[in-house]
N, CA, C and O of each residue as an XYZ file, in Angstrom:
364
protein
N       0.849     -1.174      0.000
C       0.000      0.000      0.000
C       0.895      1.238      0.000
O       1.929      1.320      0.663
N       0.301      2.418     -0.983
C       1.079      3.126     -0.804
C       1.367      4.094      0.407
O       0.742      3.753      1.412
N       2.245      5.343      0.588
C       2.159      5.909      1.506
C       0.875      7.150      1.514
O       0.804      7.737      2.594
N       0.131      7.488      0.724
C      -0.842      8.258      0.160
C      -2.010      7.626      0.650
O      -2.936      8.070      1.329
N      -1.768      6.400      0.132
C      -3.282      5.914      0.795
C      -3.613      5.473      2.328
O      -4.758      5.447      2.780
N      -2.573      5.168      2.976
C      -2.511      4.758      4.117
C      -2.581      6.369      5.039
O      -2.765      6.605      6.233
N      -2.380      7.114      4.049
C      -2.363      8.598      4.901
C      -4.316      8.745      4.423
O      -5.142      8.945      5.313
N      -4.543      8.667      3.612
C      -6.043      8.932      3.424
C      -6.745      7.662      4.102
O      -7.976      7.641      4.133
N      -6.351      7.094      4.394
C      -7.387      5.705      5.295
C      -7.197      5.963      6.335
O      -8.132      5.660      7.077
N      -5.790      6.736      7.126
C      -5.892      7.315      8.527
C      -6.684      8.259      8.955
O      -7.527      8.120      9.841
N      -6.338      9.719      8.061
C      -6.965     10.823      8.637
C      -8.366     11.422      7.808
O      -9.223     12.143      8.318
N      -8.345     10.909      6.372
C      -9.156     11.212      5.983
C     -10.667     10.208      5.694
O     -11.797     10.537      5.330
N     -10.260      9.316      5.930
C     -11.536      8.040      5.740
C     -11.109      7.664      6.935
O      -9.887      7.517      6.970
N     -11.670      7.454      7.931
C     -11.447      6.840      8.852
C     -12.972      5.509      9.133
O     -12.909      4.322      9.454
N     -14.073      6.315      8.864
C     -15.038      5.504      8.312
C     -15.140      3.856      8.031
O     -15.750      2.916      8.539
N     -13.889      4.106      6.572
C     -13.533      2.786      6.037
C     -12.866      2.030      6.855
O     -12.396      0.976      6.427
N     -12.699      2.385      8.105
C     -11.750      1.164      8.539
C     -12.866      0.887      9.966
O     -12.665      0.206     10.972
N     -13.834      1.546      9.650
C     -14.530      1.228     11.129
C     -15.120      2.118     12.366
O     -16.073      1.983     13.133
N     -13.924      3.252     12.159
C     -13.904      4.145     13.042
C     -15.142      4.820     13.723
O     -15.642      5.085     12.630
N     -15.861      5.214     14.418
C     -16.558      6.515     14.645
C     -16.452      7.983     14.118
O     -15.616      8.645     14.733
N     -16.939      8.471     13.378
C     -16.571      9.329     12.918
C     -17.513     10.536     13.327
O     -18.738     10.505     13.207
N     -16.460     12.080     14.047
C     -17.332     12.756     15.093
C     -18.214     13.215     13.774
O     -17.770     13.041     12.639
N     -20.000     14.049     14.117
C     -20.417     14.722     13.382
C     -20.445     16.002     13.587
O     -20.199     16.483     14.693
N     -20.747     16.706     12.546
C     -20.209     18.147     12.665
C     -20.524     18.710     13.982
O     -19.706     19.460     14.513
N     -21.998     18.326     14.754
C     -22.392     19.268     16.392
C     -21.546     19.037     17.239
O     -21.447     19.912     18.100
N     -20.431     17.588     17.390
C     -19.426     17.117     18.016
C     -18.327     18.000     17.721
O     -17.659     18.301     18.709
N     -17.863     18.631     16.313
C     -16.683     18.736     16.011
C     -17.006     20.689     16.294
O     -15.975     21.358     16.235
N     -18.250     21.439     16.556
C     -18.672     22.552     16.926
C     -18.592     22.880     18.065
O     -18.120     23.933     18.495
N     -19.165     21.777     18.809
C     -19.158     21.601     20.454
C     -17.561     21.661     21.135
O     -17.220     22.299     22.131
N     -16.611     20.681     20.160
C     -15.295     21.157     20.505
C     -14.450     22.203     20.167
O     -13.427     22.553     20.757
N     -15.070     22.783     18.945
C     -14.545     24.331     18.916
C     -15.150     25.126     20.028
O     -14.229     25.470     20.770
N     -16.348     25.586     20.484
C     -16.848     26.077     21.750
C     -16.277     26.154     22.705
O     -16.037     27.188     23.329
N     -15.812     24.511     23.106
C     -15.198     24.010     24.396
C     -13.416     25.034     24.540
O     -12.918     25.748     25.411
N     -12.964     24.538     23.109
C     -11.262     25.764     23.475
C     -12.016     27.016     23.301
O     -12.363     27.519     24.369
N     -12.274     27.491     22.507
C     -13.212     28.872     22.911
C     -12.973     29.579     23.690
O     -12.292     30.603     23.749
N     -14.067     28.548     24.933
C     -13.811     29.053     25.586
C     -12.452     29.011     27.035
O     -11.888     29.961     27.578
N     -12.336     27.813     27.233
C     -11.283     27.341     27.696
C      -9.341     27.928     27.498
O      -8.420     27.988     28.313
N      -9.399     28.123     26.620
C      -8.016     28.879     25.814
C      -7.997     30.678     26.733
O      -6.957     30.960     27.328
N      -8.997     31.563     26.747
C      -8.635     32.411     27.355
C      -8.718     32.442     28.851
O      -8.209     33.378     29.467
N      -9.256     31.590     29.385
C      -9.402     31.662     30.721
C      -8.178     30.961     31.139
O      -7.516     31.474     32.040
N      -7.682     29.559     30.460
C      -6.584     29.344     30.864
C      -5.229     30.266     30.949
O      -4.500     30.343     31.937
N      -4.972     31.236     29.173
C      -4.243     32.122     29.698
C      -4.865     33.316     30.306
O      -4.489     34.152     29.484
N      -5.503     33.929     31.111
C      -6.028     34.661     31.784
C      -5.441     34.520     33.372
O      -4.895     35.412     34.021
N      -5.747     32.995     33.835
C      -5.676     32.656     34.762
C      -4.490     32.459     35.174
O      -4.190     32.643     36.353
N      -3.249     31.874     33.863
C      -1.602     31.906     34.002
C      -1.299     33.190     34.031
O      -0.098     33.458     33.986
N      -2.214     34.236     34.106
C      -1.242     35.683     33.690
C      -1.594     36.316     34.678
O      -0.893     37.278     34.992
N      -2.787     35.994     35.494
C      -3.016     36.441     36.299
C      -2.395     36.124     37.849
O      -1.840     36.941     38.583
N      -2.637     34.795     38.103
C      -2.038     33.741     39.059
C      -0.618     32.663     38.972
O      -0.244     31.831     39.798
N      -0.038     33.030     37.683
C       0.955     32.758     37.581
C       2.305     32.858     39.019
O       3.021     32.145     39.722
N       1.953     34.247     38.754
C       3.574     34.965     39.935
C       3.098     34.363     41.107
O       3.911     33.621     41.658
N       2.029     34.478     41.623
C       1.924     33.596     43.208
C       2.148     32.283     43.739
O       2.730     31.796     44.709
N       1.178     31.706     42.319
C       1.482     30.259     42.507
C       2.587     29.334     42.326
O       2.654     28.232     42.869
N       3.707     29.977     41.304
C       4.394     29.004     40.531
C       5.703     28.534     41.597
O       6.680     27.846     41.301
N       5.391     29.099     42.810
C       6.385     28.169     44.222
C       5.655     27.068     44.333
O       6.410     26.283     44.906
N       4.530     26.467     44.114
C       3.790     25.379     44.765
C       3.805     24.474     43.764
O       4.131     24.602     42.584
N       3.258     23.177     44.614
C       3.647     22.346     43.965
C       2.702     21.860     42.979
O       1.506     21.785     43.261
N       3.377     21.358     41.275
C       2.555     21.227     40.357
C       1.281     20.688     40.523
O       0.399     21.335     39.958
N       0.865     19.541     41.225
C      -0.561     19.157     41.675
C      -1.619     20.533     42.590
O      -2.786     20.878     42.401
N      -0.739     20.950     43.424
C      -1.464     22.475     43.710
C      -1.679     22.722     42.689
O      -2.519     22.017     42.130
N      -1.067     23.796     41.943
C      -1.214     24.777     41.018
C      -2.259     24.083     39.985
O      -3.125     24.801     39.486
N      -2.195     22.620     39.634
C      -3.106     22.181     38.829
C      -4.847     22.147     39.458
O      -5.871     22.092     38.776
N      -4.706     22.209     41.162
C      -5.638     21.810     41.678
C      -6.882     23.294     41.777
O      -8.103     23.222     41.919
N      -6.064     24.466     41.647
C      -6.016     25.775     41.921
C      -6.389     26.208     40.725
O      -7.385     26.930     40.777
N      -5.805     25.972     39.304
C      -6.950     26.234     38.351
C      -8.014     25.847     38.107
O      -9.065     26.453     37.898
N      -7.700     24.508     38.132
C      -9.078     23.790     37.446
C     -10.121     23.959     38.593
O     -11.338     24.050     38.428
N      -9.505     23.985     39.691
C     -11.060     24.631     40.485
C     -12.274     26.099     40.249
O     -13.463     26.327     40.472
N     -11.195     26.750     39.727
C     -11.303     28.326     38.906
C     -12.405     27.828     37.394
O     -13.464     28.340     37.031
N     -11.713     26.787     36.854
C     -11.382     26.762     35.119
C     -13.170     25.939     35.004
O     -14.031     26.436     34.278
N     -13.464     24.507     35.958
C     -14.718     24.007     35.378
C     -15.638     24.766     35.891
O     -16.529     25.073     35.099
N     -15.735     25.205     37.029
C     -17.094     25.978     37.364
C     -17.319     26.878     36.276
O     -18.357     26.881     35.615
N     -16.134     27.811     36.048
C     -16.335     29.066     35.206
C     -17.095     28.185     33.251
O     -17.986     28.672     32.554
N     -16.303     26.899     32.976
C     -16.820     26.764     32.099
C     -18.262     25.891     31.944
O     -18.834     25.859     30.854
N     -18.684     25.338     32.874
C     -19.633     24.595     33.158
C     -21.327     25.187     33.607
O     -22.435     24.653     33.557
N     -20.852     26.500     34.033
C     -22.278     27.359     34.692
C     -22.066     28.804     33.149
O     -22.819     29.310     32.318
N     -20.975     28.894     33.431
C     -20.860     30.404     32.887
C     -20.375     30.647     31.292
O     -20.954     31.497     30.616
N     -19.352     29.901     30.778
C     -19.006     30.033     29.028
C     -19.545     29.476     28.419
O     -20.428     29.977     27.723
N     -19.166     27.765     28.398
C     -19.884     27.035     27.574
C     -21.597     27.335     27.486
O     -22.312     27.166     26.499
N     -21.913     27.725     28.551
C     -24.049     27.746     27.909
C     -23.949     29.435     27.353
O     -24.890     29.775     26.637
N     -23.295     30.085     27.526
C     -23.240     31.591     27.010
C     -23.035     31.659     25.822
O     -23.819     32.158     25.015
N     -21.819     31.104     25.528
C     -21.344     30.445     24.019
C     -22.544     29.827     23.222
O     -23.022     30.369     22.225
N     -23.012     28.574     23.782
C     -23.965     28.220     22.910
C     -25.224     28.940     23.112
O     -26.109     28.231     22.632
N     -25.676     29.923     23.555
C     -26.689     30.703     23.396
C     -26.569     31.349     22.495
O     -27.482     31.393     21.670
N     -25.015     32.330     22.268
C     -24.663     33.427     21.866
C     -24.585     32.498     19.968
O     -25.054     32.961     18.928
N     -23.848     31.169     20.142
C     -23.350     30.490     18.876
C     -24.797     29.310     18.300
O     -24.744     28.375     17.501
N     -25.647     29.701     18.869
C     -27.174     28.460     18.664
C     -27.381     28.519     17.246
O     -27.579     27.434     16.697
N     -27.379     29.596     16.503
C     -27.598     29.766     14.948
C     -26.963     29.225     14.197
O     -27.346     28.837     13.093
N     -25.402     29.050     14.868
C     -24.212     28.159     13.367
C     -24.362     26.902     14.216
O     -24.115     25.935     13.495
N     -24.782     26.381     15.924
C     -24.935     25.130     16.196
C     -26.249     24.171     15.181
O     -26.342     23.014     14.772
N     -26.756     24.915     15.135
C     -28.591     24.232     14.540
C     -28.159     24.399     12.958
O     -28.763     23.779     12.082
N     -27.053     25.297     12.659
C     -26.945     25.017     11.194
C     -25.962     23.800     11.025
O     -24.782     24.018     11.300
N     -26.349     22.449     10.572
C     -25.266     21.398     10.154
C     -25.991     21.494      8.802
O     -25.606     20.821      7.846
């Protein structure tokens, strides 16, 4: 097999070999998700960076993400898809 096709049966047909293949509200839902996620993470390094970065990596991991799901779970992600419902309902 060539190397062309084995590159199109990986990333581009994945189908043909079985795979699950996400559909577009899956592959929307994960644009949403960095969205919103991407500025709060750097928000939160730029903000809480200088204090935290003596502690130890499981802190500092424990210390965002306590910040990072509430904020995306109550507050971006349903804002987002309120604000983005028109290109979600368009597939």
């Amino acid at each position: 097999m060539r190397r062309n096709d084995l590159l199109k049966l990986h990333w581009l047909e994945p189908q043909a070999r079985g795979d699950a293949v996400p559909n577009r509200l899956q592959l929307k839902q994960a644009f949403i998700t960095w969205l919103a996620i991407y500025p709060v993470i750097t928000i939160l390094l730029w903000q809480l960076g200088p204090e935290i970065r003596t502690l130890p990596l499981a802190v500092r991991t424990l210390i965002l993400t306590a910040i990072l799901v509430p904020a995306m779970a109550f507050l971006l992600v349903p804002a987002l898809n309120g604000l983005l419902a028109p290109w979600l309902s368009n597939e």
